[in-house]
N, C-alpha and C positions, 0 to 999 in steps of 0.2 A: 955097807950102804945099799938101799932099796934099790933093785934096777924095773922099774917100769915100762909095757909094752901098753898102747890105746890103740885102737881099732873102734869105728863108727860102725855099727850094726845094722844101725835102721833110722829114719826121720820122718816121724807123723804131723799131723796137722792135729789139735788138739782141740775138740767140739767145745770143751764146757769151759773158758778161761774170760775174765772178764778183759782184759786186753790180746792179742793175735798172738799164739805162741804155740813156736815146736815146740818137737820134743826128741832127740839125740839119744837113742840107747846107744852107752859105751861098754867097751869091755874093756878091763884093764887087768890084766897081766905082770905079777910080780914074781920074777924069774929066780930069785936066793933065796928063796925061802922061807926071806925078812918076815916076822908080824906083823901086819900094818894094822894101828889102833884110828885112824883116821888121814882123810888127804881133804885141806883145803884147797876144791879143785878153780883153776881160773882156765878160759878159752879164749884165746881169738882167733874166732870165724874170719876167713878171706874168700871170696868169689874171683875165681882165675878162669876170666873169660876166653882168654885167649887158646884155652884145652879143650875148646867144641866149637862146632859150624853152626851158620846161620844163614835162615833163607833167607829170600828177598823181604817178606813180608818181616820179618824180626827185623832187618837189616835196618829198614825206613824209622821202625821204636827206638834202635840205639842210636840214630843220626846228631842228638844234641849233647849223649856221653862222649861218641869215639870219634864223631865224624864219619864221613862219606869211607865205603869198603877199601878205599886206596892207601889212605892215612892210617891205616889198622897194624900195620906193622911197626909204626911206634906208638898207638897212643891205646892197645890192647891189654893191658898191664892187671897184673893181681890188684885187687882193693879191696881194704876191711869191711868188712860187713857190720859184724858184731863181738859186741867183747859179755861174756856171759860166764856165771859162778855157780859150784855147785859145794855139797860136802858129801866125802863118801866113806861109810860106814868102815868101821874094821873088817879085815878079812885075811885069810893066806891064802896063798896062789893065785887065784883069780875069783874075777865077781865081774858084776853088770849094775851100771847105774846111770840113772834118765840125768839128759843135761835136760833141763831148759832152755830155750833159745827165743828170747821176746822180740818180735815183729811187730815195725811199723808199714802202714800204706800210704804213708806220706811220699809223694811224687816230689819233694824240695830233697829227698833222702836217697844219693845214689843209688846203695843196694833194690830200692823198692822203682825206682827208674828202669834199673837193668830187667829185674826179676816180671814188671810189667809186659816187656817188650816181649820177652819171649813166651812161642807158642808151642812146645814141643821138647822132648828131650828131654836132658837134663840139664845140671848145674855141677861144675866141679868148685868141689870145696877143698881149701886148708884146711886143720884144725891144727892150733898149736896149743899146747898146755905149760902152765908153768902153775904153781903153787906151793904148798906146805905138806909135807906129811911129818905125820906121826907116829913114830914106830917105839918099839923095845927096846931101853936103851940099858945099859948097866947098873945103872941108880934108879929107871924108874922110864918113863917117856924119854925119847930122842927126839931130835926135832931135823929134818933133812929139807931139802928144796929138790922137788921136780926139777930133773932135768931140762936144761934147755933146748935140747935136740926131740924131747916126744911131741910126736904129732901126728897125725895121719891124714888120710884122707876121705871127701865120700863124695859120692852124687847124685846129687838130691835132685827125685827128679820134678821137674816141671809141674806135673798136674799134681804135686802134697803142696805147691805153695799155691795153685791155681785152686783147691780145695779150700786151704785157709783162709783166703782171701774172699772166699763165696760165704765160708761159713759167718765171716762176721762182717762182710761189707757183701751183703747179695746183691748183684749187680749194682751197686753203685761206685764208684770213687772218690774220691777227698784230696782236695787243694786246701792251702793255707795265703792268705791275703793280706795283703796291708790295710790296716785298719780304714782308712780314709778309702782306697778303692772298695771296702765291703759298704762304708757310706754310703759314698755313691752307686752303688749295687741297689742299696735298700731302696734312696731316693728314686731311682731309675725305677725300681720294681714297684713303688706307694703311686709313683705320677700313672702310668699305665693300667694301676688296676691288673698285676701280676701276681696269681697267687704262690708260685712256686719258685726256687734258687732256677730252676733247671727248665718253666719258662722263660725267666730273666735272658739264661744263657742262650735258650733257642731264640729268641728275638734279637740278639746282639748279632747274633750268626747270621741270622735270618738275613738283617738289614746289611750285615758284611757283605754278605752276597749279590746284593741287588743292583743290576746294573746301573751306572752313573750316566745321565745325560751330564752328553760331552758336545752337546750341542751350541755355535759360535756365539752364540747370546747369554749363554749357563756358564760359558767357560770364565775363570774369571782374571 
């Protein structure tokens, strides 16, 4: 039976993709000798927050994932990032091959919540693998399962996703809306004579801010 080692190498931010996506060089380690004729590889990615510090300023971005710094020692907890597939060529002994790892910026998306807030450092990850291989078998192909215990580790740091995020959202961000409030978003912005989403928003703020006469003839 194949015995398999993985190790994470490296994690880039990838310039030319038409949706946001790493890239995971893996090493993978096949310690008998085995032929391996191919591995259908599977990943899932975990962010285990609780294995780095955070300042004040990071502290205020994760306030509506963990809660206030008090609560953190229960509500700190691993959580899936992403589940991500690759296939890898035949080889013996060992070899290198790119996972892909597709990113969203969607703020409704924990991982892109967390990964927002922080400004520095890095990111500890899981990686656990499970899939197919295909090896030499007596008659022809064998057919084995990755083991359930390979996984490793890495830590990605801060500015590859802080990169990523610039390369295909350059300063901006992205929310997702209820249909009937992007409505009223549109309505709000045609009545004013608004040309832009992000005047719309500076005017709502704008007027959030303004103090209220509380004066005893206003009050109601």
């Amino acid at each position: 039976m194949a015995v398999l080692q993985f190790s994470a190498l490296d994690v880039v931010a990838e310039p030319y993709t038409v949706t946001p996506q790493l890239t995971a060089t893996l090493r993978i380690e096949e310690t008998t000798g085995a032929v391996i004729h191919a591995i259908a590889l599977r990943c899932q990615v975990r962010i285990e927050p609780q294995r780095r510090h955070y300042s004040a300023a990071e502290e205020s971005g994760l306030l509506g994932l963990f809660g206030g710094r008090g609560r953190w020692t229960d509500t700190l907890r691993p959580f899936l990032w992403m589940h991500c597939t690759t296939m890898v060529q035949g080889f013996t002994g060992l070899t290198e091959v790119d996972l892909p790892l597709p990113c969203t910026y969607d703020f409704e998306v924990t991982g892109s919540q967390y990964l927002n807030a922080l400004r520095e450092g890095t990111v500890p990850l899981a990686m656990l693998f499970s899939g197919t291989v295909f090896t030499r078998g007596t008659s022809g192909f064998g057919v084995e399962q990755v083991s359930w215990d390979c996984e490793t580790s890495y830590r990605l740091p801060v500015a590859v996703w802080q990169q990523l995020i610039e390369l295909n959202f350059p300063n901006t961000g992205w929310l997702r809306l209820n249909r009937e409030v992007l409505a009223e978003l549109a309505r709000y912005k045609g009545a004013r004579g608004l040309t832009t989403w992000e005047s719309v928003v500076e005017s709502l703020l704008a007027a959030a801010d303004e103090p209220r006469d509380l004066s005893p003839e206003r009050v109601p």
